[in-house]
FIKELO-81912 format. One record per residue: residue in one letter; x, y, z of N, C-alpha, C, O in turn. Coordinates in steps of 0.1 Angstrom, whole numbers, plus 5000, padded with zeros to 4 digits. Layout:
// residues N
resn / n_X / n_Y / n_Z / ca_X / ca_Y / ca_Z / c_X / c_Y / c_Z / o_X / o_Y / o_Z
a / X / Y / Z / X / Y / Z / X / Y / Z / X / Y / Z
...
***
This chain:
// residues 177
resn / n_X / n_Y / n_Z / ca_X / ca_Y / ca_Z / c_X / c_Y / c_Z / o_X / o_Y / o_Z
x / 4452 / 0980 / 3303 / 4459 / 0984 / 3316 / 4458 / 0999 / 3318 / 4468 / 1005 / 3321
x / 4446 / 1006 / 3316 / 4443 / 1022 / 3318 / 4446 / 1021 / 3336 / 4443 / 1016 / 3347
x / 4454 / 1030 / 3331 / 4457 / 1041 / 3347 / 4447 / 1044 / 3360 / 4439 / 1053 / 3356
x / 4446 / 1042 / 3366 / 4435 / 1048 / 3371 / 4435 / 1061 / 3388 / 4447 / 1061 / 3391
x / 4432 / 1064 / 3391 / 4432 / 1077 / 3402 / 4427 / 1071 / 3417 / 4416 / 1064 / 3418
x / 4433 / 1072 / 3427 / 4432 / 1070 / 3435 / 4421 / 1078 / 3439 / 4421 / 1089 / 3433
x / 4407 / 1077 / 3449 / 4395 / 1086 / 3455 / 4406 / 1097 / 3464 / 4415 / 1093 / 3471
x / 4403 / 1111 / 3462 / 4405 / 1116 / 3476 / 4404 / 1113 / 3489 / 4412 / 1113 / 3499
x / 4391 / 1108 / 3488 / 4395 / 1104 / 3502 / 4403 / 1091 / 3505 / 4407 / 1090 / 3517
x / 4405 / 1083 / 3498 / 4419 / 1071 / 3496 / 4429 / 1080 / 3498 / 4437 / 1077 / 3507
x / 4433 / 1091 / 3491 / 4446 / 1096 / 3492 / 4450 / 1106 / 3503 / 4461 / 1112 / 3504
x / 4439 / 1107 / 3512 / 4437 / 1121 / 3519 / 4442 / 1106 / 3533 / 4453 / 1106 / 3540
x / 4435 / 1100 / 3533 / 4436 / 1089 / 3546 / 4455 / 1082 / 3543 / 4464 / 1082 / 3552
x / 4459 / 1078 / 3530 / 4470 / 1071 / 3530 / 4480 / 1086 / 3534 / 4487 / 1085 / 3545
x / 4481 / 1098 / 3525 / 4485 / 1107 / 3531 / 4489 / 1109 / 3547 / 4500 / 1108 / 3553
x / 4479 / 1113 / 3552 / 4478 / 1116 / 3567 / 4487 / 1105 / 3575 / 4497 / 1109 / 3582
x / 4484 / 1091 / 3573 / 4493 / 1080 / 3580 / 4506 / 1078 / 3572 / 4513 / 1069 / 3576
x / 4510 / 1085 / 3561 / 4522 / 1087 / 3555 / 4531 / 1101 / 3561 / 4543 / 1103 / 3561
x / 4522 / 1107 / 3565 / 4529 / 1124 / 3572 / 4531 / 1118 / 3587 / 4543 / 1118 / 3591
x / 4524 / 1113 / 3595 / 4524 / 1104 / 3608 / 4533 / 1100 / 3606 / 4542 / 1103 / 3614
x / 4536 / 1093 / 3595 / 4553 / 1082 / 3597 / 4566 / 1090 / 3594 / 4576 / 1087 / 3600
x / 4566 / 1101 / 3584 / 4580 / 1108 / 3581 / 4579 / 1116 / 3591 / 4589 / 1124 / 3590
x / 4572 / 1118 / 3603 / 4577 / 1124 / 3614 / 4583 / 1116 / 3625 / 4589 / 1121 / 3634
x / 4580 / 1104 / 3624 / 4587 / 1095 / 3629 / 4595 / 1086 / 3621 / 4591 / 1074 / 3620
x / 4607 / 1090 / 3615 / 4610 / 1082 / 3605 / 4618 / 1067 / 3609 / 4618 / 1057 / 3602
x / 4623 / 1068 / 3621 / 4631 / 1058 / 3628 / 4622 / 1041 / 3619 / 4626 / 1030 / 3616
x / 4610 / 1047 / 3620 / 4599 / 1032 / 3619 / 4591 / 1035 / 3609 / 4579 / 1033 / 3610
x / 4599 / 1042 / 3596 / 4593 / 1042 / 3582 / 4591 / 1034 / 3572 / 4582 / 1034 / 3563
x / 4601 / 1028 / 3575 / 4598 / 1014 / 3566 / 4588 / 1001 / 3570 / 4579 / 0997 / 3564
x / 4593 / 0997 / 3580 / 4581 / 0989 / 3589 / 4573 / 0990 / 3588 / 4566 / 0981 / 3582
x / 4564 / 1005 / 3595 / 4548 / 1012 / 3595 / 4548 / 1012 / 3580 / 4536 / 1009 / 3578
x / 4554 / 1015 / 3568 / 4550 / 1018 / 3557 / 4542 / 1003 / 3551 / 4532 / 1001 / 3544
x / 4554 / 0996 / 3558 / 4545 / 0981 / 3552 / 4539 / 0971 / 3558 / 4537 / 0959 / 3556
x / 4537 / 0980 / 3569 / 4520 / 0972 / 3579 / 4511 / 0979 / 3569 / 4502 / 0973 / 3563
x / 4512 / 0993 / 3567 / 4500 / 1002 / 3558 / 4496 / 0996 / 3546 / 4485 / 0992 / 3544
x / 4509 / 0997 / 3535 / 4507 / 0990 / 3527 / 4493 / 0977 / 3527 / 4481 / 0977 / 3524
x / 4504 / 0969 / 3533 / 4497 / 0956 / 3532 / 4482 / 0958 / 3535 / 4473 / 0954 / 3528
x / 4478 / 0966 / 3548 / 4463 / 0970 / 3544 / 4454 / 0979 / 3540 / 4442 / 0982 / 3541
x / 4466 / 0981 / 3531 / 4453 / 0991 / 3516 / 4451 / 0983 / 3509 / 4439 / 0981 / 3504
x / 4466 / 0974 / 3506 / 4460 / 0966 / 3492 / 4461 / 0952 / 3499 / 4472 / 0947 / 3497
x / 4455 / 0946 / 3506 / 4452 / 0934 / 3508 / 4464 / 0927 / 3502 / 4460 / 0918 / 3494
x / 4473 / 0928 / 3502 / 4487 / 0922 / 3497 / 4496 / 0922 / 3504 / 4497 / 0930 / 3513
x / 4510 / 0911 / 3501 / 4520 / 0916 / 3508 / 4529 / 0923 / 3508 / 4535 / 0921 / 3497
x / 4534 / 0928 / 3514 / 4541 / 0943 / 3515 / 4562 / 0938 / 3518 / 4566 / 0932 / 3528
x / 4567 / 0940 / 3510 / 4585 / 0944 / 3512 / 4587 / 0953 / 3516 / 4577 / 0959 / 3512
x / 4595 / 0963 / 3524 / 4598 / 0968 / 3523 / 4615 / 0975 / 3528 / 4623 / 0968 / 3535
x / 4616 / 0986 / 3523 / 4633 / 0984 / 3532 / 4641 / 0996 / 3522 / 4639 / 1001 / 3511
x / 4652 / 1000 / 3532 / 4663 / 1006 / 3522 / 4671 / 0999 / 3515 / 4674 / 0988 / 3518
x / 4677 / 1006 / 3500 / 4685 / 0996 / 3493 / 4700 / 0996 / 3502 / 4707 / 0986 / 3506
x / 4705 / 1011 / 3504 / 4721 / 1013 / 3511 / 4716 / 1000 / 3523 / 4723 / 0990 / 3524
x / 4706 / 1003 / 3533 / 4710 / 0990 / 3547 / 4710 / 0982 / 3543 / 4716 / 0974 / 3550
x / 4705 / 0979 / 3533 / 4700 / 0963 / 3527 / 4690 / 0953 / 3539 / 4690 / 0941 / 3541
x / 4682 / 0962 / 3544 / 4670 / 0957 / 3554 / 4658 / 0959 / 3550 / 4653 / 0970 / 3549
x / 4651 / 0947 / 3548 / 4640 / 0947 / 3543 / 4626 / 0940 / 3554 / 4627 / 0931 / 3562
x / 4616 / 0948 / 3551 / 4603 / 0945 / 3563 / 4597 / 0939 / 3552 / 4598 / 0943 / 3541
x / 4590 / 0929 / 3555 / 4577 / 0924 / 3550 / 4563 / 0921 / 3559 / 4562 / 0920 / 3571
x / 4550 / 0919 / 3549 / 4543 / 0918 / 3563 / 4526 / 0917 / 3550 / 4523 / 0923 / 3540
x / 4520 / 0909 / 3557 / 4509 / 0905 / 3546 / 4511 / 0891 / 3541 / 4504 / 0890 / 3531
x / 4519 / 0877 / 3543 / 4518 / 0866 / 3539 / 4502 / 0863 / 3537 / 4497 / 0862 / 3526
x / 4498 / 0861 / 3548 / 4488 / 0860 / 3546 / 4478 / 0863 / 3539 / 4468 / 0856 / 3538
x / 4481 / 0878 / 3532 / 4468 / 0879 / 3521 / 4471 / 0865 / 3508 / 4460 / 0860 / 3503
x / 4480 / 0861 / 3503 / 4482 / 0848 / 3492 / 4477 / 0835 / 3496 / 4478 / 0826 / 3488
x / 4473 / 0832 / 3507 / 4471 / 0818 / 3511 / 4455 / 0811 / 3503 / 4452 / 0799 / 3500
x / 4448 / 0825 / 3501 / 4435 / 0823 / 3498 / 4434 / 0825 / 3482 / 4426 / 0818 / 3476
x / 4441 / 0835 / 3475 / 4448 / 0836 / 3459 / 4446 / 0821 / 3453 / 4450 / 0811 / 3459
x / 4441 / 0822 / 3442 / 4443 / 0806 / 3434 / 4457 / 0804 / 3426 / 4464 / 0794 / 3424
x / 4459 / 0817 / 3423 / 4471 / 0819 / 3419 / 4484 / 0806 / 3427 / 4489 / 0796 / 3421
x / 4486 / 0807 / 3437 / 4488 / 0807 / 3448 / 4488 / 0795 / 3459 / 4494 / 0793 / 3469
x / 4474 / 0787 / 3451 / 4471 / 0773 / 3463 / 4482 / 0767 / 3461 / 4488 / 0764 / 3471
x / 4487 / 0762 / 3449 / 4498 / 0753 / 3443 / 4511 / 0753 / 3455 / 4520 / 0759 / 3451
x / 4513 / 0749 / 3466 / 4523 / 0748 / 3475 / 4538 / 0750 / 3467 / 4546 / 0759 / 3470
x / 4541 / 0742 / 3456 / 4550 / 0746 / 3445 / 4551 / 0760 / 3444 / 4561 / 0767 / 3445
x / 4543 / 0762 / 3441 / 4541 / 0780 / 3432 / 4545 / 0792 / 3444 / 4552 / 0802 / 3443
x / 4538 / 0788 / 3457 / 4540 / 0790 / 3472 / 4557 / 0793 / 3472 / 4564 / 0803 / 3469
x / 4560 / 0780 / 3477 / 4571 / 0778 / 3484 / 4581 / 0784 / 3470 / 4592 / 0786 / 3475
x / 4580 / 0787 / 3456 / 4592 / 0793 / 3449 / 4590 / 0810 / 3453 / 4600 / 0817 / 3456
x / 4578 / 0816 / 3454 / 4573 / 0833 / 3454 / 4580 / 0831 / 3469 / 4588 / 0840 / 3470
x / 4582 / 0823 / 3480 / 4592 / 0826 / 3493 / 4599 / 0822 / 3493 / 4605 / 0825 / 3503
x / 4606 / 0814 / 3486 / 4620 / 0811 / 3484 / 4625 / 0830 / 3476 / 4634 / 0837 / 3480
x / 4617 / 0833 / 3468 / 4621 / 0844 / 3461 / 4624 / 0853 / 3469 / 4636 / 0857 / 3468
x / 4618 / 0858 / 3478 / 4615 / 0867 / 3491 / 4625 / 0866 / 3498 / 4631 / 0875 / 3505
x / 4630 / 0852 / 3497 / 4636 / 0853 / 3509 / 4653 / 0855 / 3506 / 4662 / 0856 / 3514
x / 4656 / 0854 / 3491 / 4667 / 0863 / 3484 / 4667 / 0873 / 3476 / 4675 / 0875 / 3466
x / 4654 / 0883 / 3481 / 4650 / 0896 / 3474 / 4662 / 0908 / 3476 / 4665 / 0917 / 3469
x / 4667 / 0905 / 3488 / 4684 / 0915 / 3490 / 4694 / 0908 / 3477 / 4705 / 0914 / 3477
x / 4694 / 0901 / 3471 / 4705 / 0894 / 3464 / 4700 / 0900 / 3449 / 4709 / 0900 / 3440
x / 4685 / 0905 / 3447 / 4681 / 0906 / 3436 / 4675 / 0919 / 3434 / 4667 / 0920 / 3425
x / 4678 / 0928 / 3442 / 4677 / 0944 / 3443 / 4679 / 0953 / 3428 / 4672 / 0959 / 3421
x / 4696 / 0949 / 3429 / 4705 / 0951 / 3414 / 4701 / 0951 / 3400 / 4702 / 0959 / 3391
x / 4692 / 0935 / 3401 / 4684 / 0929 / 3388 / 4675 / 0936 / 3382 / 4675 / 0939 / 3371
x / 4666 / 0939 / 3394 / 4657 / 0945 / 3396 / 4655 / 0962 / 3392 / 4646 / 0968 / 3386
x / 4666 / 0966 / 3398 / 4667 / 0985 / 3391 / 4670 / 0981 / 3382 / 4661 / 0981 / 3374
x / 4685 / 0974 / 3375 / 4688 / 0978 / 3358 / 4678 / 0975 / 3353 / 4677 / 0984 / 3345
x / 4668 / 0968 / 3351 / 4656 / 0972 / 3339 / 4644 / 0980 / 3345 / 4632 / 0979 / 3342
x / 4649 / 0989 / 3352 / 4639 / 1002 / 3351 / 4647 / 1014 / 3355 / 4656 / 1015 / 3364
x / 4642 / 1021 / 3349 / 4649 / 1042 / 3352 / 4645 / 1040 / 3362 / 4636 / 1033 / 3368
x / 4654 / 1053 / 3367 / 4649 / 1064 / 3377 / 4639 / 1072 / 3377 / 4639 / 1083 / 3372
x / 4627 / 1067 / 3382 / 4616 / 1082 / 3382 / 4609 / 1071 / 3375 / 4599 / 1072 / 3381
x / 4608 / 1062 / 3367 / 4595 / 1052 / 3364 / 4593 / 1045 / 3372 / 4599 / 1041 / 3381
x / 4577 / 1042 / 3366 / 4572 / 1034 / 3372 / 4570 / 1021 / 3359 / 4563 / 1023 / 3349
x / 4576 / 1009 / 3360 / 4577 / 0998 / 3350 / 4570 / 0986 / 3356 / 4573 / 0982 / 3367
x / 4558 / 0980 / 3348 / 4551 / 0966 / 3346 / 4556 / 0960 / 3339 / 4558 / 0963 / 3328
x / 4562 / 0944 / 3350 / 4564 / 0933 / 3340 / 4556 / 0920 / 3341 / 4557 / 0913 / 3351
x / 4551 / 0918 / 3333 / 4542 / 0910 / 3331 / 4550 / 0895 / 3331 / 4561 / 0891 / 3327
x / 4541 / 0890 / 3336 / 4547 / 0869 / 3333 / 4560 / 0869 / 3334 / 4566 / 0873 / 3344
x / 4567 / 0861 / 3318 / 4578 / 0857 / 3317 / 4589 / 0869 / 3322 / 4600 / 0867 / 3325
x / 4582 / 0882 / 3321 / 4593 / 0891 / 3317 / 4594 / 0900 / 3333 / 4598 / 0911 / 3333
x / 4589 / 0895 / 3344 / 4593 / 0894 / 3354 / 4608 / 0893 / 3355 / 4613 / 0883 / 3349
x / 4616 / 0900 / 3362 / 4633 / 0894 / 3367 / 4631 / 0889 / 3382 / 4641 / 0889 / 3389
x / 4625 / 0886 / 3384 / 4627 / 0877 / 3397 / 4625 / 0864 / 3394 / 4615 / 0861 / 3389
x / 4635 / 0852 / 3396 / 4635 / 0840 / 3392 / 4625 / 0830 / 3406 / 4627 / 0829 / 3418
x / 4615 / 0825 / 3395 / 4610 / 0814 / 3399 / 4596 / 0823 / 3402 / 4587 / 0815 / 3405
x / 4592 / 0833 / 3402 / 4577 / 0839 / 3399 / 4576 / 0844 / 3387 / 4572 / 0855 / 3385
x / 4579 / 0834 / 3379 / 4575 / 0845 / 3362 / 4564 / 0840 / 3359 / 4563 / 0841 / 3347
x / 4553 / 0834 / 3366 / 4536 / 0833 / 3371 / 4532 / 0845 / 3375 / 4520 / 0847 / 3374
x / 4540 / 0856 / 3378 / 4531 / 0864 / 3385 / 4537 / 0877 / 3373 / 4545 / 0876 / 3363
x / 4529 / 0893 / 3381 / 4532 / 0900 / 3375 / 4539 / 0911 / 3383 / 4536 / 0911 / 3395
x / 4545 / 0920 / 3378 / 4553 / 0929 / 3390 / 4553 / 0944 / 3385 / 4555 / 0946 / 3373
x / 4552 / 0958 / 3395 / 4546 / 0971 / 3392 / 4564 / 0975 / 3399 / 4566 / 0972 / 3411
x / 4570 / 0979 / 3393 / 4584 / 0985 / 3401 / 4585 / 1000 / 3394 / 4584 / 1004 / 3383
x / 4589 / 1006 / 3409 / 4589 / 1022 / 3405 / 4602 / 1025 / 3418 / 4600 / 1023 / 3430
x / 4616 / 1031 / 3413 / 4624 / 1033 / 3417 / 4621 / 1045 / 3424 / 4613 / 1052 / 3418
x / 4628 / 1051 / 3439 / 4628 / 1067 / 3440 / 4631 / 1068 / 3452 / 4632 / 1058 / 3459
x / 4634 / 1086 / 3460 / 4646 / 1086 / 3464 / 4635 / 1092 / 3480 / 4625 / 1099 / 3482
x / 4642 / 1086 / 3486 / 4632 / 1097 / 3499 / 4636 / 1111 / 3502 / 4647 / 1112 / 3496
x / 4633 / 1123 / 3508 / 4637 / 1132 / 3511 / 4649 / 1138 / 3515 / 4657 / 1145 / 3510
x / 4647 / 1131 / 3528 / 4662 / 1129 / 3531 / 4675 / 1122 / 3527 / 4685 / 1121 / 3534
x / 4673 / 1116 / 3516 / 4682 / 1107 / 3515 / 4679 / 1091 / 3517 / 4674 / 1085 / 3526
x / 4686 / 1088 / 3504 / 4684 / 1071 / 3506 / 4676 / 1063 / 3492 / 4665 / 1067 / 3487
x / 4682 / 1056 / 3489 / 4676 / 1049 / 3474 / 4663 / 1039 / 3480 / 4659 / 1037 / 3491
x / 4660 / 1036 / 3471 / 4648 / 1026 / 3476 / 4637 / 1024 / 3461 / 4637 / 1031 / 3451
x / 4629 / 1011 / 3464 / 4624 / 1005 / 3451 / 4607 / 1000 / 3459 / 4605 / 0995 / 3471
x / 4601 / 1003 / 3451 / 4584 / 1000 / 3456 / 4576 / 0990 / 3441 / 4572 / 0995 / 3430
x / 4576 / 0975 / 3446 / 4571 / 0970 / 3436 / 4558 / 0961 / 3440 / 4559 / 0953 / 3449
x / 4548 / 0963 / 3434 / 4539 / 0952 / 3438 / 4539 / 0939 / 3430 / 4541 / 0939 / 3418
x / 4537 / 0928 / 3437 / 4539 / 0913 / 3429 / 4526 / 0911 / 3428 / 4519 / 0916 / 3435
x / 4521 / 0901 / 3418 / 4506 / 0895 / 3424 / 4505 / 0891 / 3407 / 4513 / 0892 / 3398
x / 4492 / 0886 / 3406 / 4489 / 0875 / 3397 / 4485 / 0884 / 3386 / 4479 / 0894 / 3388
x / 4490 / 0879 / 3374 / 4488 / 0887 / 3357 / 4474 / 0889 / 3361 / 4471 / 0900 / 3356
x / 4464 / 0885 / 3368 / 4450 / 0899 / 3367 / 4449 / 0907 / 3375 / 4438 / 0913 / 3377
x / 4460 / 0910 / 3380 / 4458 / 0923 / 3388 / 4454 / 0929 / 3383 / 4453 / 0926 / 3371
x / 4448 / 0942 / 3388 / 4444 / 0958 / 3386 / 4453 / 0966 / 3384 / 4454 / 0975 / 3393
x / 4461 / 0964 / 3375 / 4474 / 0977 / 3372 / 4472 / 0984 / 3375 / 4479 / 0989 / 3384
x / 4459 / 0994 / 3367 / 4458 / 1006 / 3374 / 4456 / 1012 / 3385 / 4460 / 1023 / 3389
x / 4446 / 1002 / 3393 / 4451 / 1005 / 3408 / 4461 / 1006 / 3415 / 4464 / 1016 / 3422
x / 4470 / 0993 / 3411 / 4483 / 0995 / 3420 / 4493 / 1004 / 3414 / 4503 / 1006 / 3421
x / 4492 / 1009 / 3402 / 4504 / 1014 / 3398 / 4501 / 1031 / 3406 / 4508 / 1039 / 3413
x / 4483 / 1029 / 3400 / 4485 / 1045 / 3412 / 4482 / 1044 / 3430 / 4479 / 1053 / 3438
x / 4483 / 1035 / 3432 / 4490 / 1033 / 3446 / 4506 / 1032 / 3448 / 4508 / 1033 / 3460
x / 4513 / 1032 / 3443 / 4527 / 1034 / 3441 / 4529 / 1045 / 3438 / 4538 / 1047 / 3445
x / 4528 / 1050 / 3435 / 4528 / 1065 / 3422 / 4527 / 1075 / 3436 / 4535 / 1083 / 3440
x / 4515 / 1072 / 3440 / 4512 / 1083 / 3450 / 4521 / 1081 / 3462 / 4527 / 1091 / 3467
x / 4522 / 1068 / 3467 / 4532 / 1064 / 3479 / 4545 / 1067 / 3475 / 4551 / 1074 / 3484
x / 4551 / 1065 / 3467 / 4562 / 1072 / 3458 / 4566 / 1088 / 3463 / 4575 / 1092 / 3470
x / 4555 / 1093 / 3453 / 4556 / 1110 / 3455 / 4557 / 1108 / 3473 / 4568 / 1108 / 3479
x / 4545 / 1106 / 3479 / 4545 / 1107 / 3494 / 4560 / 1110 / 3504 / 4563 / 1118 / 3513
x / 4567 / 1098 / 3497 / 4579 / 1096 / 3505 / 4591 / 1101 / 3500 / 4602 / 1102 / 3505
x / 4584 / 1103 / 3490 / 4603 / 1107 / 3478 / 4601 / 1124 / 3478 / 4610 / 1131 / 3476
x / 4587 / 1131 / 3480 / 4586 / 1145 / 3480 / 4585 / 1148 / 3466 / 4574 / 1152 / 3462
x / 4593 / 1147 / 3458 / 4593 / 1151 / 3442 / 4590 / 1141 / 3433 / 4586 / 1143 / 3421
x / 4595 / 1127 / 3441 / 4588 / 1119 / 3428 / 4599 / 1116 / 3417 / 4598 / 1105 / 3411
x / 4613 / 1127 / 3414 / 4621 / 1119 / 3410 / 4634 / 1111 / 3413 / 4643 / 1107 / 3405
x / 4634 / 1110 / 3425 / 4645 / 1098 / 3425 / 4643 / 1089 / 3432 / 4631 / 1087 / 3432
x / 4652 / 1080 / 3441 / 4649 / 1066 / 3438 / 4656 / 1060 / 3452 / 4656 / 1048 / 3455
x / 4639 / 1032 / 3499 / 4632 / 1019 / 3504 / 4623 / 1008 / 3494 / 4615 / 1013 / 3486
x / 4624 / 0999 / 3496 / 4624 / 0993 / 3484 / 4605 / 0988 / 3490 / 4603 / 0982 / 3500
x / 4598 / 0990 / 3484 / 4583 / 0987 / 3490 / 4579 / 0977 / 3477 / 4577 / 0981 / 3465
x / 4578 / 0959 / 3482 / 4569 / 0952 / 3472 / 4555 / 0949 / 3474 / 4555 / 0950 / 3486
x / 4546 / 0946 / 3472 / 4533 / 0940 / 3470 / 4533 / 0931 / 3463 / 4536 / 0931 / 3452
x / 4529 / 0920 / 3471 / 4527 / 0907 / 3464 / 4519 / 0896 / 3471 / 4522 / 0888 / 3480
x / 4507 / 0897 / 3463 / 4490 / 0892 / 3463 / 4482 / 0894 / 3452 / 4486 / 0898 / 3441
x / 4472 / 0892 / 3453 / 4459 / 0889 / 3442 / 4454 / 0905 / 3442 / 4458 / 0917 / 3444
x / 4438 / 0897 / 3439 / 4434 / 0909 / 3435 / 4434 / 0922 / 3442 / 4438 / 0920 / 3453
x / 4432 / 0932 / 3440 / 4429 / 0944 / 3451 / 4419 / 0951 / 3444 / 4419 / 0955 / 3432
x / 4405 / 0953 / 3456 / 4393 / 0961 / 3451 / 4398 / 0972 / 3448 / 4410 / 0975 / 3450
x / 4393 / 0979 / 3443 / 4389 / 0997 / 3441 / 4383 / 1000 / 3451 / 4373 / 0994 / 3455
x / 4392 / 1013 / 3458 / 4382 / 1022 / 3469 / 4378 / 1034 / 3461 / 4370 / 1042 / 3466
***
């Protein structure tokens, strides 16, 4: 699971439409996870923890996932989703502030996808406000891609990077740009 570096110009492009949005912050979380969802061909959570409002957006990249065909397997990863405000809490106590933590398989805390694997990185936006950025998706993901797609989106929005809108990803694979 080596780390891996986002291209400049990947981070120069996600940047730019990340500076676009903290000037309009009213529709930061939203725009953050229409974007998301189309860097990494996955689907996107997102939301503050204090409103307890969460955006999502990208279903559709899992329909074609094998992970995924199993209607079972389906219908538990949106049943999940769809009491992801109930399991916020779960979710931070097993990770710090300022990490970024992979949980693989069983050791997922979200009940009823311990099939998949999950990238959670706690942190704080600029102005204020807690928030959690996790990608979901199938034990072969590309950790290192997504963990440094978080990392960077992270810093982007939090400014410093250490503290702690809750952004998930949850889909298959994702190329390398």
């Amino acid at each position: 699971m080596g780390e891996r570096s986002l291209s400049l110009s990947y981070q120069k492009k996600l940047e730019l439409e990340l500076l676009k949005q903290k000037a309009k912050s009213a529709r930061l979380e939203r725009t953050t996870t229409k974007l998301l969802s189309s860097m990494s061909q996955c689907l996107v959570l997102s939301g503050m923890i204090e409103k307890e409002e969460y955006f999502d957006f990208g279903i559709h990249n899992l329909i074609d996932d094998p992970e995924f065909s199993d209607m079972d397997d389906l219908s538990r990863l949106t049943s999940a989703l769809d009491l992801i405000d109930e399991n916020i809490d779960k979710i931070l106590s097993q990770v710090k502030e300022g990490e970024t933590k992979i949980f693989v398989g069983k050791e997922n805390p979200l009940q009823g996808i311990q099939n998949c694997s999950m990238i959670v990185a706690p942190y704080k936006l600029e102005k204020g406000g807690n928030g959690l950025i996790a990608i979901i998706g199938p034990k072969r993901m590309r950790y290192g891609k997504n963990k440094s797609l978080i990392d960077f989106v992270k810093k982007m929005l939090g400014g410093d990077g250490d503290k702690i809108a809750v952004v998930i990803f949850i889909g298959g694979l994702v190329s390398y740009i």
